[in-house]
DSSP file (Angstrom, degrees, kcal/mol; ACC not computed):
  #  RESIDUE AA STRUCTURE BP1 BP2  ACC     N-H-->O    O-->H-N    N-H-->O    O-->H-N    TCO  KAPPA ALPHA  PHI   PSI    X-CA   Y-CA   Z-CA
    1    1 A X     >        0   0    0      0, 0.0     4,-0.8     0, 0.0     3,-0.5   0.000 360.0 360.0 360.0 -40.1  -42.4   -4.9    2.8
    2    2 A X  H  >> +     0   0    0      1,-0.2     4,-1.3     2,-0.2     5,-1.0   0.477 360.0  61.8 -89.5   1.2  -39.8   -5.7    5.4
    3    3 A X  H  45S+     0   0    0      2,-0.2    -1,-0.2     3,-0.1     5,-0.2   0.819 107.3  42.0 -76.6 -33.9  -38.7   -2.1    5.2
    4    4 A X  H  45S+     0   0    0     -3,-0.5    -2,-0.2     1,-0.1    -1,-0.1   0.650 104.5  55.7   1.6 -69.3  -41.7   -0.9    6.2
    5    5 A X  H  <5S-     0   0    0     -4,-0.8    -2,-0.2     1,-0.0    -3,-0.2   0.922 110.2-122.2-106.2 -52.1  -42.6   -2.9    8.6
    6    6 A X  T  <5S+     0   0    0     -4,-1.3    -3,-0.1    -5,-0.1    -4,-0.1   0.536  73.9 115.5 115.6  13.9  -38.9   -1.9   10.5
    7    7 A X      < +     0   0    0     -5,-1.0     2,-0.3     3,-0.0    -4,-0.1   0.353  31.9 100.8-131.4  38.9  -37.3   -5.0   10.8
    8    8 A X        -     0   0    0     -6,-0.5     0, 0.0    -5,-0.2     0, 0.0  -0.697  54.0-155.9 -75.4 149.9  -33.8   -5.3    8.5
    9    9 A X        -     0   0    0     -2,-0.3    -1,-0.1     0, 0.0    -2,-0.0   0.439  40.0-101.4-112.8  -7.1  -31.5   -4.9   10.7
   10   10 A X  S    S-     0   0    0      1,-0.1    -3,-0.0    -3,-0.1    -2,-0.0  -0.410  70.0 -69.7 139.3 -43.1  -29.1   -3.7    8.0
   11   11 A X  S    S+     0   0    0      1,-0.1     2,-0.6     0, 0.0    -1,-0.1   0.648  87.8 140.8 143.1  33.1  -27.1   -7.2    7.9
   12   12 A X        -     0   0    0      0, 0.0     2,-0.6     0, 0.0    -1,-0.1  -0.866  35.9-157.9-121.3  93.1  -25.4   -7.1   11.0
   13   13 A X        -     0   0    0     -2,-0.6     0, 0.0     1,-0.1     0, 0.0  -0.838   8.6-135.8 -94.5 120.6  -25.2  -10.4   12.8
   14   14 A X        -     0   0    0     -2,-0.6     2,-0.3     1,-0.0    -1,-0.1   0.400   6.3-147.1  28.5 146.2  -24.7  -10.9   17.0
   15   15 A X        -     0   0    0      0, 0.0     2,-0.3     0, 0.0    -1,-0.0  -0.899  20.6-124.8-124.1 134.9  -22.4  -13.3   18.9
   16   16 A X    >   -     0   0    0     -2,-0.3     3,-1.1     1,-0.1     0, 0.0  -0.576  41.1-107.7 -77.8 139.2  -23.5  -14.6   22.1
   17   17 A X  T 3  S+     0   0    0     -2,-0.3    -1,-0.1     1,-0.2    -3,-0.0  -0.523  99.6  15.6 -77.1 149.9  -20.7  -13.7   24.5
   18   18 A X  T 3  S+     0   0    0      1,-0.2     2,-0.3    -3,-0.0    -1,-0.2   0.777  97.3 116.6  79.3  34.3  -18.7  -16.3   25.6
   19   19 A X  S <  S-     0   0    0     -3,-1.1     2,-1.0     0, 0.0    -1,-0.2  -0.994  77.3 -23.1-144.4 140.5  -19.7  -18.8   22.9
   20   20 A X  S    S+     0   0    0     -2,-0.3     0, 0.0     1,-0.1     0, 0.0  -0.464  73.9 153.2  47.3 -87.8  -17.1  -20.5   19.7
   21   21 A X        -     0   0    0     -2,-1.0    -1,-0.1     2,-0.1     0, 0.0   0.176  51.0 -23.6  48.6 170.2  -14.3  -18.2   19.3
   22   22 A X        -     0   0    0      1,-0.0     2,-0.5     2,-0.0    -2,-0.0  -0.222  54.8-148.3 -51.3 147.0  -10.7  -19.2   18.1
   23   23 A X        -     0   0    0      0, 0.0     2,-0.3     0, 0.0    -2,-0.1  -0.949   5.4-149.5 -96.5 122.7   -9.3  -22.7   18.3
   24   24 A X        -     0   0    0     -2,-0.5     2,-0.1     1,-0.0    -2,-0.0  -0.792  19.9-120.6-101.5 165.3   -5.8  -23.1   18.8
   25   25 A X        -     0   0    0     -2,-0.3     2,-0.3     1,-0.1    -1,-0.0  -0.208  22.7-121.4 -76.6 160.7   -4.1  -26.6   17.2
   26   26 A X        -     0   0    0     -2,-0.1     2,-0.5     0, 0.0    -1,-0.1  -0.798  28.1-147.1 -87.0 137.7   -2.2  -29.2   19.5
   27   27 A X        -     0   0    0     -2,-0.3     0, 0.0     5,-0.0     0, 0.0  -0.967  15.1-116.9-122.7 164.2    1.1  -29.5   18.4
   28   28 A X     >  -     0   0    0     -2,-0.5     4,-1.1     1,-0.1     5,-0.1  -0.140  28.8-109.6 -95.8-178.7    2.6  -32.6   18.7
   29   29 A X  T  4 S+     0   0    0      2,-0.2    -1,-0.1     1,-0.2     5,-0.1   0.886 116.9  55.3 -85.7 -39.6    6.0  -32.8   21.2
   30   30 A X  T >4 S+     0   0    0      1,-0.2     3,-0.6     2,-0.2     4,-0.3   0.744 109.7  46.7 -75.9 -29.8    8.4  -33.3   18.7
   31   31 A X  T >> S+     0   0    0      1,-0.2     3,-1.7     2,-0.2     4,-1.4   0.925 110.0  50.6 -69.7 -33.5    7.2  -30.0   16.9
   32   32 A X  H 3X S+     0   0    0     -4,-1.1     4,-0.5     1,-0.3    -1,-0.2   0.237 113.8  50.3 -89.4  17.2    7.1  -27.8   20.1
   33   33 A X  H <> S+     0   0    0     -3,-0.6     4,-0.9     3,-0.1    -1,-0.3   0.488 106.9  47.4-118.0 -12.9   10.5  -29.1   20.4
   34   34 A X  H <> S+     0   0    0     -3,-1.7     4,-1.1    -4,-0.3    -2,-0.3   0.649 119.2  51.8-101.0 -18.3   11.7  -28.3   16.7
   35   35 A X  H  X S+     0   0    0     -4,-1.4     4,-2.5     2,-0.2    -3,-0.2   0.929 102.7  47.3 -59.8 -61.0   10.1  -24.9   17.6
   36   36 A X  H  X S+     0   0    0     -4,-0.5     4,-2.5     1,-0.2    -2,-0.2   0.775 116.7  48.3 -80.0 -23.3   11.6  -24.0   20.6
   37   37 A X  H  X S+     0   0    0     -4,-0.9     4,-1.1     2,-0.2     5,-0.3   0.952 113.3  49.8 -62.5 -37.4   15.4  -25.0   18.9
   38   38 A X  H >X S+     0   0    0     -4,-1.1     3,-5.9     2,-0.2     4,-3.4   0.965 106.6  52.8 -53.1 -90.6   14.4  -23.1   16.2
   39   39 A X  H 3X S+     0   0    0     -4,-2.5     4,-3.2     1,-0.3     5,-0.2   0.699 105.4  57.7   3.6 -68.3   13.4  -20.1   18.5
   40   40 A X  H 3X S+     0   0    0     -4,-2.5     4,-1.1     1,-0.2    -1,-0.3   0.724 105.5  48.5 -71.6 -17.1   16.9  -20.2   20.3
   41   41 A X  H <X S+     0   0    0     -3,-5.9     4,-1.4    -4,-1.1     5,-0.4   0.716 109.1  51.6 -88.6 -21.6   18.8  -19.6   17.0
   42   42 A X  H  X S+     0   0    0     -4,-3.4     4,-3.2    -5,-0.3    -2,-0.2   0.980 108.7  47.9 -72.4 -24.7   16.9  -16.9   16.0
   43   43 A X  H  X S+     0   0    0     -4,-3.2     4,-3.4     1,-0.2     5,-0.2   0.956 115.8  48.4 -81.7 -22.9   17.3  -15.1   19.3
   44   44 A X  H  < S+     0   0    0     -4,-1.1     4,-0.5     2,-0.2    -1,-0.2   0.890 114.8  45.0 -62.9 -32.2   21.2  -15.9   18.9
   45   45 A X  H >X S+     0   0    0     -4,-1.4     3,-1.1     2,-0.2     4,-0.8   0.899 113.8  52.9 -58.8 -50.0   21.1  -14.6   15.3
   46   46 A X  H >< S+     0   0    0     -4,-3.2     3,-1.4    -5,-0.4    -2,-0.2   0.954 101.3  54.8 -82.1 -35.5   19.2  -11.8   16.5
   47   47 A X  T 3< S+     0   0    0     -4,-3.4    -1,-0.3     1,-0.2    -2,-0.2   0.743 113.7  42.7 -55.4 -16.5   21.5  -10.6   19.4
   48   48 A X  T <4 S+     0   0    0     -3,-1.1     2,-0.2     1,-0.6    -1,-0.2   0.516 133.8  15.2-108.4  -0.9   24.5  -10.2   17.1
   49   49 A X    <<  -     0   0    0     -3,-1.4    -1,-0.6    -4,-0.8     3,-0.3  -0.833  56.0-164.9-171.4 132.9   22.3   -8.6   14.2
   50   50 A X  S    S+     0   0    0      1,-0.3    -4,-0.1    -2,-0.2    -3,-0.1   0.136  86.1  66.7-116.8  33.4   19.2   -7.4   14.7
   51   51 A X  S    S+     0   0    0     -5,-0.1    -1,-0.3     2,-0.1     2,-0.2   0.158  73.3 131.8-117.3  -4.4   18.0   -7.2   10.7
   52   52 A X        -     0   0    0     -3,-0.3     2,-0.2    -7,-0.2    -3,-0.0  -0.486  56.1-137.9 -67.9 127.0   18.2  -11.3   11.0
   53   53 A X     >  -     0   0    0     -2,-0.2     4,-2.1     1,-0.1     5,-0.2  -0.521  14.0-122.3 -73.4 134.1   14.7  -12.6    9.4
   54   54 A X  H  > S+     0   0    0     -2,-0.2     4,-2.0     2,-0.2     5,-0.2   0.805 117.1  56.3 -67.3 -31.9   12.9  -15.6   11.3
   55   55 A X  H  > S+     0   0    0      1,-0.2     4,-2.8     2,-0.2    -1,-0.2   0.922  97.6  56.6 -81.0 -28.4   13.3  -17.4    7.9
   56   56 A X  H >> S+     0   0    0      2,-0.2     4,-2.5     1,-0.2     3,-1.6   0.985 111.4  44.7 -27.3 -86.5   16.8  -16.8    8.0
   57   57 A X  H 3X S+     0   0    0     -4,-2.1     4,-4.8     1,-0.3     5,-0.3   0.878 108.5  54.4 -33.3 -43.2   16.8  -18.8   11.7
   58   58 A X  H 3< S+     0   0    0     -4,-2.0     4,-0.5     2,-0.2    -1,-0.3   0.954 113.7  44.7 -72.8 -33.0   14.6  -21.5   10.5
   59   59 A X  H XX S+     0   0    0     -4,-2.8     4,-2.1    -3,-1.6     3,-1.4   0.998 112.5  50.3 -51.8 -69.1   17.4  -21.9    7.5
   60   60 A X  H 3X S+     0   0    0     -4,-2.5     4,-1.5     1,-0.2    -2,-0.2   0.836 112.8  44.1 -34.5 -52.8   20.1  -21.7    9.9
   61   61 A X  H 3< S+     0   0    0     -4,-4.8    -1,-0.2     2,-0.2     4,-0.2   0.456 110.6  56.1 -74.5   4.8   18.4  -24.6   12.6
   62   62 A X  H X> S+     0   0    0     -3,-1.4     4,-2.5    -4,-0.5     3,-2.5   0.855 105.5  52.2 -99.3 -62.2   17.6  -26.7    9.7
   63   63 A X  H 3X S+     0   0    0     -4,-2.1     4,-1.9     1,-0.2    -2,-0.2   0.848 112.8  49.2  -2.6 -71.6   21.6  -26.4    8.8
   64   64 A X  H 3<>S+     0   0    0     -4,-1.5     5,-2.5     1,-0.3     6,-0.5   0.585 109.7  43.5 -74.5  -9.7   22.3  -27.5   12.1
   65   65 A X  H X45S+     0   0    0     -3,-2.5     3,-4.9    -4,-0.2    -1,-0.3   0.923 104.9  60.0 -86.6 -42.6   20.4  -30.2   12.4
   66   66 A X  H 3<5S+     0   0    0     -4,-2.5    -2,-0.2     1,-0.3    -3,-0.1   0.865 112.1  50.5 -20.0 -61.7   21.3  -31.6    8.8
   67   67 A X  T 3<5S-     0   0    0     -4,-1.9    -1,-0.3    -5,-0.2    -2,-0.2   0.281 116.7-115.9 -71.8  -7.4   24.8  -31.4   10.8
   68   68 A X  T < 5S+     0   0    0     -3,-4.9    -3,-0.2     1,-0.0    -2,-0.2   0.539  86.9 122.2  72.9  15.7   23.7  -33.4   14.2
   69   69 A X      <       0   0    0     -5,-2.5    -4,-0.2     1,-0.2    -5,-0.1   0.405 360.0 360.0 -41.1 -25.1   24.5  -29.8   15.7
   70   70 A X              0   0    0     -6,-0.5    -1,-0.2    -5,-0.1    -5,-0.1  -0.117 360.0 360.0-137.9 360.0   20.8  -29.4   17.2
């Protein structure tokens, strides 16, 4: 009946602009701070080799902290 009649619209749903979108998280100080240490050994990892992995870094600053280094 509702084929008919010309009103599926196929399954296609609308957003109203300018309404929900993404959320970004809070991060707490001590993270944006374990971030940004992290951050600076990967770009020092990465300037002397530029095949260095971010998980690499995150190994590496964990190292250093272990070590009171960071």
């Amino acid at each position: 009946m509702a084929e008919a009649c010309g009103k599926m619209t196929g399954g296609k749903r609308t957003r109203k602009a300018g309404k929900g979108g993404r959320k970004t998280r809070k991060l707490s100080p001590k993270l944006k701070a374990w971030n940004q240490k992290v951050m600076a050994v990967f770009r020092e990892m990465r300037a002397k080799d530029k095949g260095v992995s971010f998980r690499a870094a995150l190994v590496e600053a964990g190292k250093r902290r272990k070590a009171g280094k960071i």
